[in-house]
Backbone atoms as SQL, in Angstrom:
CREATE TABLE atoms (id INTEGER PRIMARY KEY, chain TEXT, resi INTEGER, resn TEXT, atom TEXT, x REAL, y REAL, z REAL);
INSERT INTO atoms VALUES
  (1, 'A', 1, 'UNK', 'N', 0.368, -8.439, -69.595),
  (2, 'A', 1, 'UNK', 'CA', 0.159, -7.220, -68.819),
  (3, 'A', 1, 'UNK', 'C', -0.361, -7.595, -67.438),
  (4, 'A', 2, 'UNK', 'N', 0.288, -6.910, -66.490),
  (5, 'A', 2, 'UNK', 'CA', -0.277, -7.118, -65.291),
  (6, 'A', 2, 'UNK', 'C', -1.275, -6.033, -64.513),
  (7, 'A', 3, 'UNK', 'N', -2.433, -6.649, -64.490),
  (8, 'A', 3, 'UNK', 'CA', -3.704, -6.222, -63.519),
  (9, 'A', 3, 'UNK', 'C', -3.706, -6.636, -62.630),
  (10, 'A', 4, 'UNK', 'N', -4.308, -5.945, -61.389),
  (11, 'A', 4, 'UNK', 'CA', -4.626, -6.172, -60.091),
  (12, 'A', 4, 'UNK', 'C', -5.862, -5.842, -59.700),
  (13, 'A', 5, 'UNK', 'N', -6.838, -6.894, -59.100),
  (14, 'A', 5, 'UNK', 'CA', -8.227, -6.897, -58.822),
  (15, 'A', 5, 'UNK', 'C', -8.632, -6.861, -57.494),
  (16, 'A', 6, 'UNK', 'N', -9.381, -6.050, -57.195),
  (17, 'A', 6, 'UNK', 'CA', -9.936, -5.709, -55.474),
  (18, 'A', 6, 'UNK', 'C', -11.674, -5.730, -56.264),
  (19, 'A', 7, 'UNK', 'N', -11.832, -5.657, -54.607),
  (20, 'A', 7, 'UNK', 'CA', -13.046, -5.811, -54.937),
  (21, 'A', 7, 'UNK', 'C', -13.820, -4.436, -53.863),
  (22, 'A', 8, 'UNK', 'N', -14.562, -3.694, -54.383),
  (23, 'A', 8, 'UNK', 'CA', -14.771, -2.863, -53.425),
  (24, 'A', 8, 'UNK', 'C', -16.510, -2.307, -53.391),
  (25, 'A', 9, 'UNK', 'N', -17.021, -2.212, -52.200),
  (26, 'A', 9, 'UNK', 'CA', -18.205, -2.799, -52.510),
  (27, 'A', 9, 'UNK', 'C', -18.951, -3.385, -53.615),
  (28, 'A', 10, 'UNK', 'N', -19.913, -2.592, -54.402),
  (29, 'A', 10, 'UNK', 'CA', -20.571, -3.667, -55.902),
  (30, 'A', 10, 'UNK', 'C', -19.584, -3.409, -56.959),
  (31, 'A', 11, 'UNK', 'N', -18.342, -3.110, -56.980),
  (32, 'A', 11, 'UNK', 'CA', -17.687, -3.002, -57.782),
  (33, 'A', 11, 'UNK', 'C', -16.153, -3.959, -57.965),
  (34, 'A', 12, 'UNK', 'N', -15.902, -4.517, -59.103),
  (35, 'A', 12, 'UNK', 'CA', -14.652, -5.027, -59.410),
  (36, 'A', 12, 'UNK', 'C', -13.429, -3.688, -59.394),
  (37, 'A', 13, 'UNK', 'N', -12.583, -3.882, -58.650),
  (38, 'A', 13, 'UNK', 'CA', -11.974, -2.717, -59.147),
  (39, 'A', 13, 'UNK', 'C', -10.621, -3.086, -60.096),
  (40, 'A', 14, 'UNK', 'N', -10.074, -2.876, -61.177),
  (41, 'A', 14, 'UNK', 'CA', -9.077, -3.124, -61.867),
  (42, 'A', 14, 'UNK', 'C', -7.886, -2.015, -62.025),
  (43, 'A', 15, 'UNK', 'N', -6.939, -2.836, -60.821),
  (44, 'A', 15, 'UNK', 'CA', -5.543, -1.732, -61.338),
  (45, 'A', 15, 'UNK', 'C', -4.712, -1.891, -62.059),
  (46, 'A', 16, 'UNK', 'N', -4.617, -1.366, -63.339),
  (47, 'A', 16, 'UNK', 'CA', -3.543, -1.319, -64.167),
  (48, 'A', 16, 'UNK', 'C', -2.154, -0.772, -63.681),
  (49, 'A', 17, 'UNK', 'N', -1.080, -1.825, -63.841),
  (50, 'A', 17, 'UNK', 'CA', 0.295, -1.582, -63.016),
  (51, 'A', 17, 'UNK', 'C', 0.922, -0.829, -64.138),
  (52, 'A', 18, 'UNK', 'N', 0.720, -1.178, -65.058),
  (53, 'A', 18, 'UNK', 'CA', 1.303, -0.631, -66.673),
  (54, 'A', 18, 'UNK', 'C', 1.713, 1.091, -66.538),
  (55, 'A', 19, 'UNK', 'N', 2.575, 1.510, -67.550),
  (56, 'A', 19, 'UNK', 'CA', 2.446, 2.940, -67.126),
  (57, 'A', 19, 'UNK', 'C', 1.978, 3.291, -68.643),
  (58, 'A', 20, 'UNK', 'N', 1.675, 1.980, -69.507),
  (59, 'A', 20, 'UNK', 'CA', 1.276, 2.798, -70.782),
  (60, 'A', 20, 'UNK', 'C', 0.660, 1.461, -71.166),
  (61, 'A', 21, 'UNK', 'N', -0.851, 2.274, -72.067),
  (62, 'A', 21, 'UNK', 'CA', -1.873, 1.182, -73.077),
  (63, 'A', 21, 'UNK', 'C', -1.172, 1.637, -74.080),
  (64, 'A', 22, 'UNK', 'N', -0.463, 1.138, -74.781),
  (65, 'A', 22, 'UNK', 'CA', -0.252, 1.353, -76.334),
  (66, 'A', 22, 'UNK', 'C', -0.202, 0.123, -77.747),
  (67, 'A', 23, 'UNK', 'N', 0.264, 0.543, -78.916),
  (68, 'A', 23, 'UNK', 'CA', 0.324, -0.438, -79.431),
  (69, 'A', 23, 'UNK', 'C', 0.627, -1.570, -79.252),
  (70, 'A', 24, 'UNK', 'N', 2.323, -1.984, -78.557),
  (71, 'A', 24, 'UNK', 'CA', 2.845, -2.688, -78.083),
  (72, 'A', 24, 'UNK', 'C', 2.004, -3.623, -77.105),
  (73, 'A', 25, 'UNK', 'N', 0.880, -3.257, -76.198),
  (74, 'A', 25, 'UNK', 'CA', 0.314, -4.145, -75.238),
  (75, 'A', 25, 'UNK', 'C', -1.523, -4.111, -75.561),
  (76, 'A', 26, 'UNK', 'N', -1.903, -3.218, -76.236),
  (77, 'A', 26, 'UNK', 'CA', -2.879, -2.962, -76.804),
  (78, 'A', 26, 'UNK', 'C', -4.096, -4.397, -76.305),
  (79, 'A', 27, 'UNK', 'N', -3.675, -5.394, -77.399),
  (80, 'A', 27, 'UNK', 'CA', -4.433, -6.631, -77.387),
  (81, 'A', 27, 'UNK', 'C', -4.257, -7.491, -76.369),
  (82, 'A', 28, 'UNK', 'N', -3.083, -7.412, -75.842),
  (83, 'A', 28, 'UNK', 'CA', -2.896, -8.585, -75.010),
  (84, 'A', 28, 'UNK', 'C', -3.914, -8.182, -73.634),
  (85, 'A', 29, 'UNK', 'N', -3.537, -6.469, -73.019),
  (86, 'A', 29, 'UNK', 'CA', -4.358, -5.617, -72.194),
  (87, 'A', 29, 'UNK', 'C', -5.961, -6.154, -71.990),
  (88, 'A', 30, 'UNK', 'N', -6.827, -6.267, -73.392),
  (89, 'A', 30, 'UNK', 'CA', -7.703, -5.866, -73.924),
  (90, 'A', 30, 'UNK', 'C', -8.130, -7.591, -73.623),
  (91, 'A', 31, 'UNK', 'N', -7.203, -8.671, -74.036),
  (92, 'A', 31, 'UNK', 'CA', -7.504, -9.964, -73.706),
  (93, 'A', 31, 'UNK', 'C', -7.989, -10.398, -72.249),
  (94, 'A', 32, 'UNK', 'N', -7.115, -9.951, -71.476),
  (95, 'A', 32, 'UNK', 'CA', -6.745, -9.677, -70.105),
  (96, 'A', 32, 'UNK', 'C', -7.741, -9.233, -69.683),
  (97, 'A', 33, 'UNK', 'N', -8.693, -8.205, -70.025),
  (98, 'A', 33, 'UNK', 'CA', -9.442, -7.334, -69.419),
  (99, 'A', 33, 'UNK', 'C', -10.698, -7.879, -69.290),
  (100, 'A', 34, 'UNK', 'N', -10.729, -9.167, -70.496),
  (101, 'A', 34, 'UNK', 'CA', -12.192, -9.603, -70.851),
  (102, 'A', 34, 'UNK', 'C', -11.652, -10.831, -69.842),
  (103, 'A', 35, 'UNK', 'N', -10.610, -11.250, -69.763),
  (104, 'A', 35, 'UNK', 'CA', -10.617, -12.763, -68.818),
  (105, 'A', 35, 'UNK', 'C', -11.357, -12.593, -67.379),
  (106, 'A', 36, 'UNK', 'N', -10.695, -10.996, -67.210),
  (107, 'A', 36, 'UNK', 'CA', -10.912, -10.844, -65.337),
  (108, 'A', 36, 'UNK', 'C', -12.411, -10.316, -65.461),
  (109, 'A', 37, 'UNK', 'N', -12.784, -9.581, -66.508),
  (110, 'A', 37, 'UNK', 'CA', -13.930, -8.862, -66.378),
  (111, 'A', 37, 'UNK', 'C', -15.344, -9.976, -66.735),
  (112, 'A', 38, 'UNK', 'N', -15.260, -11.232, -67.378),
  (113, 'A', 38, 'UNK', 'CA', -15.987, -12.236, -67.716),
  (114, 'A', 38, 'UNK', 'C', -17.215, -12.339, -66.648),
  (115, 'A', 39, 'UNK', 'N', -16.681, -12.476, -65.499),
  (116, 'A', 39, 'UNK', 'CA', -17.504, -13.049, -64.232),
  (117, 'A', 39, 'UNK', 'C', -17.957, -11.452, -63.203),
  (118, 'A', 40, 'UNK', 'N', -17.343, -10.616, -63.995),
  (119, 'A', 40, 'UNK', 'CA', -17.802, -9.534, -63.007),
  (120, 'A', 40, 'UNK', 'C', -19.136, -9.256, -62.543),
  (121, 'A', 41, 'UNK', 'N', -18.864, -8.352, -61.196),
  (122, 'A', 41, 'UNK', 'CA', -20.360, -7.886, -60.977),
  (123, 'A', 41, 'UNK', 'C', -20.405, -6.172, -61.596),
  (124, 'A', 42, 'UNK', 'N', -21.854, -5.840, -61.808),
  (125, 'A', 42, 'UNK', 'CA', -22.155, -4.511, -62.429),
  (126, 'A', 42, 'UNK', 'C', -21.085, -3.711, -62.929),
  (127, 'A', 43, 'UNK', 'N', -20.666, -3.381, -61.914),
  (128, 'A', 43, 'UNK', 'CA', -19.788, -2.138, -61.725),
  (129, 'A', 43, 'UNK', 'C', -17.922, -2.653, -62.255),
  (130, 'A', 44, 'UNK', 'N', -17.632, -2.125, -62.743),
  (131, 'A', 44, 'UNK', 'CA', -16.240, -2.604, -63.107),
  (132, 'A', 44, 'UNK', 'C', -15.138, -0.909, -63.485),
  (133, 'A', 45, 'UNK', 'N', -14.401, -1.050, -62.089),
  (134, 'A', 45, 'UNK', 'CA', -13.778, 0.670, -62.319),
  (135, 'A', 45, 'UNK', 'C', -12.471, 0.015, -62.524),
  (136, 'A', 46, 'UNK', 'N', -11.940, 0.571, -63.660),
  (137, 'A', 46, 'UNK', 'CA', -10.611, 0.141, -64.112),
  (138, 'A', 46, 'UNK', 'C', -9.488, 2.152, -63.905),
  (139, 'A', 47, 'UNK', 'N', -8.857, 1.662, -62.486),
  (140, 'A', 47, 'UNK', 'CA', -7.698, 2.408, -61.909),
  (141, 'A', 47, 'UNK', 'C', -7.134, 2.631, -62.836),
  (142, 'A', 48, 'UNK', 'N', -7.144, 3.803, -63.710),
  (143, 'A', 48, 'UNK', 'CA', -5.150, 4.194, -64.442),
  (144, 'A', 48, 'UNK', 'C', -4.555, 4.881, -63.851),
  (145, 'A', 49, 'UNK', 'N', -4.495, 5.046, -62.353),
  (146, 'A', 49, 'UNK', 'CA', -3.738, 5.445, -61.623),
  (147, 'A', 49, 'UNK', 'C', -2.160, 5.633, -62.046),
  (148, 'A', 50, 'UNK', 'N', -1.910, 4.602, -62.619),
  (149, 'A', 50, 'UNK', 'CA', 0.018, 4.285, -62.532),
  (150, 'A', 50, 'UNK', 'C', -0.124, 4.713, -64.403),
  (151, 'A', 51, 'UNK', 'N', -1.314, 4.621, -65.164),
  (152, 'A', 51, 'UNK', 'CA', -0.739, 4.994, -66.591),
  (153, 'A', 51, 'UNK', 'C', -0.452, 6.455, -66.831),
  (154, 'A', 52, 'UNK', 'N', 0.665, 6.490, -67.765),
  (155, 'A', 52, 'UNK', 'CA', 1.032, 7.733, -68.090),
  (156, 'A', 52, 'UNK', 'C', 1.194, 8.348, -69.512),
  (157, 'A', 53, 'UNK', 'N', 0.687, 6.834, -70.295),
  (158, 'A', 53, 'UNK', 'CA', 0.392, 7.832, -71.427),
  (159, 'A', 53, 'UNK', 'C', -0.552, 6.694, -72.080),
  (160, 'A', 54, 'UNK', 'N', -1.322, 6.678, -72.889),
  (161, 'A', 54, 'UNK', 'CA', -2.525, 5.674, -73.613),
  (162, 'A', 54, 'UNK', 'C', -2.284, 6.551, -75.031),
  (163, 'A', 55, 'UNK', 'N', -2.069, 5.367, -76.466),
  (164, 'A', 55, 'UNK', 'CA', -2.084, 5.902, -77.299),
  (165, 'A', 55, 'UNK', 'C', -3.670, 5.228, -78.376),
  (166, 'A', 56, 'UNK', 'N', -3.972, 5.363, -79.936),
  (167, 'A', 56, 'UNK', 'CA', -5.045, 5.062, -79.768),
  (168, 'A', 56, 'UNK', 'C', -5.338, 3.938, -80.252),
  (169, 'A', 57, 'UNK', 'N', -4.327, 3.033, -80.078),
  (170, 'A', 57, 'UNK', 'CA', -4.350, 1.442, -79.651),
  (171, 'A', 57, 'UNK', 'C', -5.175, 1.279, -78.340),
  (172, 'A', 58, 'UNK', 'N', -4.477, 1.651, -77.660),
  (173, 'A', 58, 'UNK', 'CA', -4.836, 1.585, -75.596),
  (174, 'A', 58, 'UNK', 'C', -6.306, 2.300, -75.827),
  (175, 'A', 59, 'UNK', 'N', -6.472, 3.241, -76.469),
  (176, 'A', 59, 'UNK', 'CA', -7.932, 4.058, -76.351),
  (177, 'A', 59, 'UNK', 'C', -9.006, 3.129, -76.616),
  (178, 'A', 60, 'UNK', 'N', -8.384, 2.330, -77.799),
  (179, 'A', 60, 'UNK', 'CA', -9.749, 1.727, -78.973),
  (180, 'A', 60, 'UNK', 'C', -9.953, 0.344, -77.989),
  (181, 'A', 61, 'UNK', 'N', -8.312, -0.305, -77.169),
  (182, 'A', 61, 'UNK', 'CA', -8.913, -1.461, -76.005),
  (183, 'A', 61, 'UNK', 'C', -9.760, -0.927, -74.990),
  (184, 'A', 62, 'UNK', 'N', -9.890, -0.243, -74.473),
  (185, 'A', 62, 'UNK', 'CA', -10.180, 0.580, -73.268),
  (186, 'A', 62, 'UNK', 'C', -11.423, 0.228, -73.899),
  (187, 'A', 63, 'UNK', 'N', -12.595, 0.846, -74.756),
  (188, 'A', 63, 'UNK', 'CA', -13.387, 0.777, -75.637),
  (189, 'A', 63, 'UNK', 'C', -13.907, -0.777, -75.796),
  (190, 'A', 64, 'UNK', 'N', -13.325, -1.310, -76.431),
  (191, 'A', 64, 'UNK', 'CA', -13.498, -2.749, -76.407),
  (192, 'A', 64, 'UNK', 'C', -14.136, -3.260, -75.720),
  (193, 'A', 65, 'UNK', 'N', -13.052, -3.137, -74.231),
  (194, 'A', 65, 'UNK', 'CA', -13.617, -3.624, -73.170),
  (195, 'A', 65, 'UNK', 'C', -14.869, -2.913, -72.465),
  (196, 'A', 66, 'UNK', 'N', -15.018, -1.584, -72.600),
  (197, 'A', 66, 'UNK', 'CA', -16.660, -1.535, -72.478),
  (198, 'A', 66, 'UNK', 'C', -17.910, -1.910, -73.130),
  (199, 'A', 67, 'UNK', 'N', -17.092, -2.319, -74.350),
  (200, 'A', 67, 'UNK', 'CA', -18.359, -2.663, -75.761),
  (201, 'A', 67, 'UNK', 'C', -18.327, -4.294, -74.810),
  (202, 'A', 68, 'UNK', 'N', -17.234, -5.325, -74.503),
  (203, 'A', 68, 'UNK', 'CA', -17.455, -6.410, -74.404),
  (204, 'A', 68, 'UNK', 'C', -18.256, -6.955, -73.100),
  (205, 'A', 69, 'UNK', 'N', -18.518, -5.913, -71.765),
  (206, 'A', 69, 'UNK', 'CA', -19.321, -5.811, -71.069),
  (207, 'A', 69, 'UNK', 'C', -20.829, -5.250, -71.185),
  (208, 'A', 70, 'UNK', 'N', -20.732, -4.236, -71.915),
  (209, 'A', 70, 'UNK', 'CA', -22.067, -4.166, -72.228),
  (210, 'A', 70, 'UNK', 'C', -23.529, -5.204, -72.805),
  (211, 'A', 71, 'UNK', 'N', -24.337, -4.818, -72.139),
  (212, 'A', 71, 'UNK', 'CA', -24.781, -4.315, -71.694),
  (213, 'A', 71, 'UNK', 'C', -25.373, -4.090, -70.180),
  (214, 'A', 72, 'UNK', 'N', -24.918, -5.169, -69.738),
  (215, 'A', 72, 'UNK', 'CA', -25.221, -5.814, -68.285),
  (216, 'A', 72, 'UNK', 'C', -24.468, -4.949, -66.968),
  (217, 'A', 73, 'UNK', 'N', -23.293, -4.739, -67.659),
  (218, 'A', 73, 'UNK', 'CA', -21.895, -4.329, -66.523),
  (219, 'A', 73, 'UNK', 'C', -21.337, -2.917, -67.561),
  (220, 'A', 74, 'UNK', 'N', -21.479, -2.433, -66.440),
  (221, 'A', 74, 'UNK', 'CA', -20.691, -1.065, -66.714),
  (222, 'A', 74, 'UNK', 'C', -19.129, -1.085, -66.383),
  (223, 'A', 75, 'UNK', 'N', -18.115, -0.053, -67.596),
  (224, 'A', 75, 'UNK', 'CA', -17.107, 0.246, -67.239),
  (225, 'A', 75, 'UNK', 'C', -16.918, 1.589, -67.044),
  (226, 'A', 76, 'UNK', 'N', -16.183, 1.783, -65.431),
  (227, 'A', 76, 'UNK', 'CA', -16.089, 3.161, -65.188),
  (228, 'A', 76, 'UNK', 'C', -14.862, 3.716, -64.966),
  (229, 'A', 77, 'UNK', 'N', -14.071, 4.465, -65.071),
  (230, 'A', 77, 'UNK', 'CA', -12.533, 4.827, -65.077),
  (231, 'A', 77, 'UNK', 'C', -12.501, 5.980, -63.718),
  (232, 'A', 78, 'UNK', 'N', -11.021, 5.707, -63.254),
  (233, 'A', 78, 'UNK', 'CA', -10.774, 6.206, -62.448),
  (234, 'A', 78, 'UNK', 'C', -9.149, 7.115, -61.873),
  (235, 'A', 79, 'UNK', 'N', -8.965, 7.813, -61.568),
  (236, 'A', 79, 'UNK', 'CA', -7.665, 8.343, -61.208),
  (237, 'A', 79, 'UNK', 'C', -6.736, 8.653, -62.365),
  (238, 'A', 80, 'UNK', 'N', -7.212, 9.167, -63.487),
  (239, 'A', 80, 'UNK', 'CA', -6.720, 9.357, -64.717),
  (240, 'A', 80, 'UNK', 'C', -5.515, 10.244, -64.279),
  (241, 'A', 81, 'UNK', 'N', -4.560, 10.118, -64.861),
  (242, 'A', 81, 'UNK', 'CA', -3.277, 11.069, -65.092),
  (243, 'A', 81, 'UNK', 'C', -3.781, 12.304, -65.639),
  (244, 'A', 82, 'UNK', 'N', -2.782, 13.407, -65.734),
  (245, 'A', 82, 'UNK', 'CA', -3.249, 14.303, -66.599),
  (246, 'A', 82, 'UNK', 'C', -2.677, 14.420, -67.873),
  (247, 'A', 83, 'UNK', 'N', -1.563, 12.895, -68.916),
  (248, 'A', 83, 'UNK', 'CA', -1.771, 13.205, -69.965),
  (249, 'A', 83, 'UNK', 'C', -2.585, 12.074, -70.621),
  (250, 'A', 84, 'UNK', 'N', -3.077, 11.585, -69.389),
  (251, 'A', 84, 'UNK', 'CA', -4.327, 9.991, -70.150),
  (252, 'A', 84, 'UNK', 'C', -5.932, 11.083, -70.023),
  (253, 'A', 85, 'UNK', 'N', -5.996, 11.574, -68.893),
  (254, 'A', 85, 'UNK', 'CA', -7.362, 12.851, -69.187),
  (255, 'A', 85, 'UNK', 'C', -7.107, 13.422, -70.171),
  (256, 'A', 86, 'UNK', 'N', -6.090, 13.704, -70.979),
  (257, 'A', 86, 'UNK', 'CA', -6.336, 14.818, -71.991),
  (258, 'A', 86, 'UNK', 'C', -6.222, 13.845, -73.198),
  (259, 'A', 87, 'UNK', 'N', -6.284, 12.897, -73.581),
  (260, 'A', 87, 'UNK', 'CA', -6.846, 11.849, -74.438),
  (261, 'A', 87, 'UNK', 'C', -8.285, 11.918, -74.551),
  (262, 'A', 88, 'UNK', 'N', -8.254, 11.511, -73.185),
  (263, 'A', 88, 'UNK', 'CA', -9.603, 11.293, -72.968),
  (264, 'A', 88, 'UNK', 'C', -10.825, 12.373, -73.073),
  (265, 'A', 89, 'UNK', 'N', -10.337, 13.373, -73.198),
  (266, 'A', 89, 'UNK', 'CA', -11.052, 15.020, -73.737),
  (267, 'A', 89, 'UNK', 'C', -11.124, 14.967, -74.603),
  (268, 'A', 90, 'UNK', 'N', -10.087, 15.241, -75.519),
  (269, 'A', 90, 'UNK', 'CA', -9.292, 15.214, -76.916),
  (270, 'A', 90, 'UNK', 'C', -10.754, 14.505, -77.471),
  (271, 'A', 91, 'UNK', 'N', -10.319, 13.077, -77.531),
  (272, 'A', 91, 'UNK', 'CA', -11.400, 12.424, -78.211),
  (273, 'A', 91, 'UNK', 'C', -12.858, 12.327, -77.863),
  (274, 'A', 92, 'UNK', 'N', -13.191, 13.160, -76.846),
  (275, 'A', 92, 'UNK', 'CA', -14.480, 13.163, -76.376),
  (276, 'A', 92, 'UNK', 'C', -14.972, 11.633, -75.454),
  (277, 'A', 93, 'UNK', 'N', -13.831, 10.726, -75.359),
  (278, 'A', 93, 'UNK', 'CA', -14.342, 10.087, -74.758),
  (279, 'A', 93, 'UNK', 'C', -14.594, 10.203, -72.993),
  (280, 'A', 94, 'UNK', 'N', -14.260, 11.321, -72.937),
  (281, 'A', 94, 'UNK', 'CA', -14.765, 11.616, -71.158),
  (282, 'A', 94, 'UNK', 'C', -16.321, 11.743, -71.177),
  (283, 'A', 95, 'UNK', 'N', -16.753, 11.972, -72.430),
  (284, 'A', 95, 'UNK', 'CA', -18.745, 12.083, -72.623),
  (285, 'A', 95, 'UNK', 'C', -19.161, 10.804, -72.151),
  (286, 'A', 96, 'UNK', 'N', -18.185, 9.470, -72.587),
  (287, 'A', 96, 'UNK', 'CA', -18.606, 8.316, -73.164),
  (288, 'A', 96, 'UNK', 'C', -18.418, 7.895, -71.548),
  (289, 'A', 97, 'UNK', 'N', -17.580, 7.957, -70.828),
  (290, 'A', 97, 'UNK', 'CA', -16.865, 6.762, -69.753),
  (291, 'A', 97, 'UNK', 'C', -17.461, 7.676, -68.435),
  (292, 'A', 98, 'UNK', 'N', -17.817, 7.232, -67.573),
  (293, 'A', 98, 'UNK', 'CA', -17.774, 7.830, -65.764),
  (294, 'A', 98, 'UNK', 'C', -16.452, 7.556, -65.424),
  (295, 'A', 99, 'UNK', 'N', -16.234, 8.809, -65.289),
  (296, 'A', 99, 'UNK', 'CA', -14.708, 9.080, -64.923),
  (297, 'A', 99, 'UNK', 'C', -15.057, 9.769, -63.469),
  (298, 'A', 100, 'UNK', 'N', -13.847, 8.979, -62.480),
  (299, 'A', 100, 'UNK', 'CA', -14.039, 9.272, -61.175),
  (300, 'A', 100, 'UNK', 'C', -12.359, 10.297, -60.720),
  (301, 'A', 101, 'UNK', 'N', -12.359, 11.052, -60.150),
  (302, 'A', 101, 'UNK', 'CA', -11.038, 11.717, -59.870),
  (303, 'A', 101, 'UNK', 'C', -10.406, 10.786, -59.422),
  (304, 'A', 102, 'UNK', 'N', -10.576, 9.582, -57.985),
  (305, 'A', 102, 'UNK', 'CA', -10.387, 8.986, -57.238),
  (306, 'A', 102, 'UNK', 'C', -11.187, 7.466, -57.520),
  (307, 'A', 103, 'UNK', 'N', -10.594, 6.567, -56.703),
  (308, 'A', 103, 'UNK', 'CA', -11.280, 5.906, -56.616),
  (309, 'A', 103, 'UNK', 'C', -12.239, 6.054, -55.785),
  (310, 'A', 104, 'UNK', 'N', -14.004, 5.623, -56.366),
  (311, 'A', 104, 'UNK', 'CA', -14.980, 6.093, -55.280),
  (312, 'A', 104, 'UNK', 'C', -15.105, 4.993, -54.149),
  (313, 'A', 105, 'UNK', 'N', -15.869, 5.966, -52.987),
  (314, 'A', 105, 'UNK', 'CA', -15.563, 4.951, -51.951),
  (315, 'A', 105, 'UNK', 'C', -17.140, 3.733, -52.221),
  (316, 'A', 106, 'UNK', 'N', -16.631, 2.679, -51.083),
  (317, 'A', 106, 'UNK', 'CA', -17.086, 1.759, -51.292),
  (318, 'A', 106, 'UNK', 'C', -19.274, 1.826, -51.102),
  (319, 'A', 107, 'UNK', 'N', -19.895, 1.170, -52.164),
  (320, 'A', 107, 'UNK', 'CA', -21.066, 1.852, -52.405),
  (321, 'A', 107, 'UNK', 'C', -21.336, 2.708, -52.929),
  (322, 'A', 108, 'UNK', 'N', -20.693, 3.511, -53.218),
  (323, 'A', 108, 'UNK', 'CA', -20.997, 4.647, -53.929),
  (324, 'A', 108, 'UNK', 'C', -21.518, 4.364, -55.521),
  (325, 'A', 109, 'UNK', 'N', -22.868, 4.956, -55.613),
  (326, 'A', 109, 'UNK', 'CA', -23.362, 3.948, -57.174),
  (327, 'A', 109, 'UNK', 'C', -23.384, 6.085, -58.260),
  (328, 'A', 110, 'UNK', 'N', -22.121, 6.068, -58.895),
  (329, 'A', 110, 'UNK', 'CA', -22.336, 7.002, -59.810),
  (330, 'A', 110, 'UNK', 'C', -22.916, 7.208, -61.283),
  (331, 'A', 111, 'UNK', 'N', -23.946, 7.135, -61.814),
  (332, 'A', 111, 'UNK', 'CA', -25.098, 7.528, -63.026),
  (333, 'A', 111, 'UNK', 'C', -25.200, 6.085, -63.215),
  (334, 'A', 112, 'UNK', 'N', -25.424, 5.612, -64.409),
  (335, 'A', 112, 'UNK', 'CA', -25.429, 4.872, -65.019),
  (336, 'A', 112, 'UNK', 'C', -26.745, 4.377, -65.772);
């Protein structure tokens, strides 16, 4: 799976090019996520800008990868679609994740 990493003020930012987390890429995603995210600083906003659908393979990596940063580094989501937000309702995990409409601008430190 291909990711793309910026860096934008204290934050890693991770764009997923993918247009879908699903079974099919699930683990490999989820491998991927811990390679780039290993050395991160705090903040780690992973873009699903380009995804268009996450099933709950893609949900439970997504997950993962915040369990495998924790507790040090936060994962925060950003630019959700509107049928990856309604997953993300659905299962209540919009309680769980800082979900940004946009990507936030640079500095910007939201809850945590």
């Amino acid at each position: 799976m291909n990711l793309e990493t910026t860096t934008l003020g204290d934050a890693l930012v991770v764009q997923v090019t993918a247009d879908r987390i699903d079974a099919a890429c699930a683990i490999q995603f989820k491998d991927r996520m811990r390679e780039i995210a290993s050395n991160a600083p705090p903040r780690v906003i992973m873009d699903l800008g380009r995804v268009r659908f996450v099933d709950s393979s893609g949900l439970g990596a997504i997950v993962a990868v915040m369990k495998f940063l924790a507790p040090s580094r936060r994962l925060e989501l950003a630019a959700l679609t509107a049928n990856v937000a309604k997953v993300f309702h659905l299962t209540r995990m919009d309680a769980v994740f800082t979900i940004h409409a946009t990507l936030p601008a640079p500095g910007t430190d939201h809850g945590g």
